[in-house]
C-alpha positions as CSV (number, residue, x, y, z in Angstrom):
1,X,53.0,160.1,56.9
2,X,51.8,156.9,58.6
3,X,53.3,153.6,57.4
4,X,50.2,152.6,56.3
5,X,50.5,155.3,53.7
6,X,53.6,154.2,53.1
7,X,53.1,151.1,52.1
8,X,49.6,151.9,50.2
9,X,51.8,154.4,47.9
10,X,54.7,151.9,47.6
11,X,51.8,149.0,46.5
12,X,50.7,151.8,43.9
13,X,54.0,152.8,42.6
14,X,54.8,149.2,41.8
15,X,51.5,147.8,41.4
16,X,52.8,146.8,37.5
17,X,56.0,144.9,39.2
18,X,54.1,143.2,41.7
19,X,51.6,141.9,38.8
20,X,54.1,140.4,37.0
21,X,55.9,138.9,39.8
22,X,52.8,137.3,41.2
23,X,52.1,135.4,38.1
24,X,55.7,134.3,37.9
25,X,55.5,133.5,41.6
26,X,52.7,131.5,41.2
27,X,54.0,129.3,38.0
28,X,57.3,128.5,39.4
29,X,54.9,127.2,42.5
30,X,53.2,125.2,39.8
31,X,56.2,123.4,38.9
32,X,57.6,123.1,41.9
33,X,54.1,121.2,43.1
34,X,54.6,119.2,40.2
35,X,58.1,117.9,41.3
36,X,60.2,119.5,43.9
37,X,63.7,120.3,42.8
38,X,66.2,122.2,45.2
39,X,67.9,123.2,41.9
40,X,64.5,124.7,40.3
41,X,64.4,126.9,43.7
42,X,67.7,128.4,42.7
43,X,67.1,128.4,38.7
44,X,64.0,129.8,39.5
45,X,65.8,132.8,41.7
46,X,68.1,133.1,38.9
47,X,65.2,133.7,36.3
48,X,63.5,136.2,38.9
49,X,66.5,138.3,38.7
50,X,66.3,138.6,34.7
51,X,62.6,138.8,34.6
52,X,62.8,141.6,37.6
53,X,65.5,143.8,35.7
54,X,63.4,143.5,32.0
55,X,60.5,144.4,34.0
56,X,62.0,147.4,35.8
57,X,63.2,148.5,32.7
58,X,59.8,148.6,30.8
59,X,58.6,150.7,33.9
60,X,60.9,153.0,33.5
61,X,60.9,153.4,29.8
62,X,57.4,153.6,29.6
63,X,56.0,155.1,32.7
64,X,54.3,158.9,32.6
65,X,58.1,160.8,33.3
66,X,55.8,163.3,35.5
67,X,54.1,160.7,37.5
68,X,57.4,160.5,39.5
69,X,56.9,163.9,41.2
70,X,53.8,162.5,42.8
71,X,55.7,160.4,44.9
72,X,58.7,163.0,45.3
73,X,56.8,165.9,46.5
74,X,55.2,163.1,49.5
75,X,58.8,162.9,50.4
76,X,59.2,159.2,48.9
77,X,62.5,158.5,47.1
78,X,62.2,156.7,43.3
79,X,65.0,154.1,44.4
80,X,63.3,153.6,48.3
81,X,60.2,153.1,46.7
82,X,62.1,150.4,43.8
83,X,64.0,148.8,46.8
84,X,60.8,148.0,48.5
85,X,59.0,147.0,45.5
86,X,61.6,144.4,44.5
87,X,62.3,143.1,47.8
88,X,58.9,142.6,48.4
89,X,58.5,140.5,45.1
90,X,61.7,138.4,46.1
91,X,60.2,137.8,49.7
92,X,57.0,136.6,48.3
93,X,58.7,134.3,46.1
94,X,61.3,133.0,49.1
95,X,58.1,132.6,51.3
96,X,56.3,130.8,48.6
97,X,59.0,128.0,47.7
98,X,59.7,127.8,51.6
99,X,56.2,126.8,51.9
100,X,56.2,124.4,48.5
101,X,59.3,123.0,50.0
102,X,57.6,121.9,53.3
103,X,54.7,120.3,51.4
104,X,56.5,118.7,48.8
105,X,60.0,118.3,50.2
């Protein structure tokens, strides 16, 4: 398996996670624009952490319990796949206030 595959099957496997993070991603870069605040870039981390974990949750509680083997059987482990997922989001978010930061700041 290429890493192009890879990272095709970890964008599908957390394609619900990356949703809501993007639209969280992009309203905290909203407010930021409006005035930039070096303590909204951490509250905003802070509330990225809760909104991550309640959004995890509701993936797990209500995604298909067999989908799981898909990604199993390829040889791609559940918490690998979450790792990347949410680390992903995180980074997006980090790269995003870096670059509000060097407009507004």
């Amino acid at each position: 398996m290429t890493l192009r595959d890879r990272i095709s099957l970890t964008l599908r496997f957390g394609k619900a996670l990356f949703l809501i993070g993007a639209v969280y991603n992009v309203v905290c870069a909203g407010f930021q624009a409006g005035g930039f605040s070096y303590t909204y870039m951490v509250d905003s981390f802070i509330i990225k952490a809760v909104v991550t974990a309640i959004a995890v949750y509701l993936m797990n509680q209500f995604r298909d319990r067999d989908a799981i083997f898909f990604y199993v059987n390829l040889g791609l482990s559940r918490r690998k796949l979450l790792f990347s997922v949410i680390l992903a989001d995180f980074l997006a978010l980090a790269i995003l206030m870096t670059i509000m930061h060097l407009i507004y700041g």
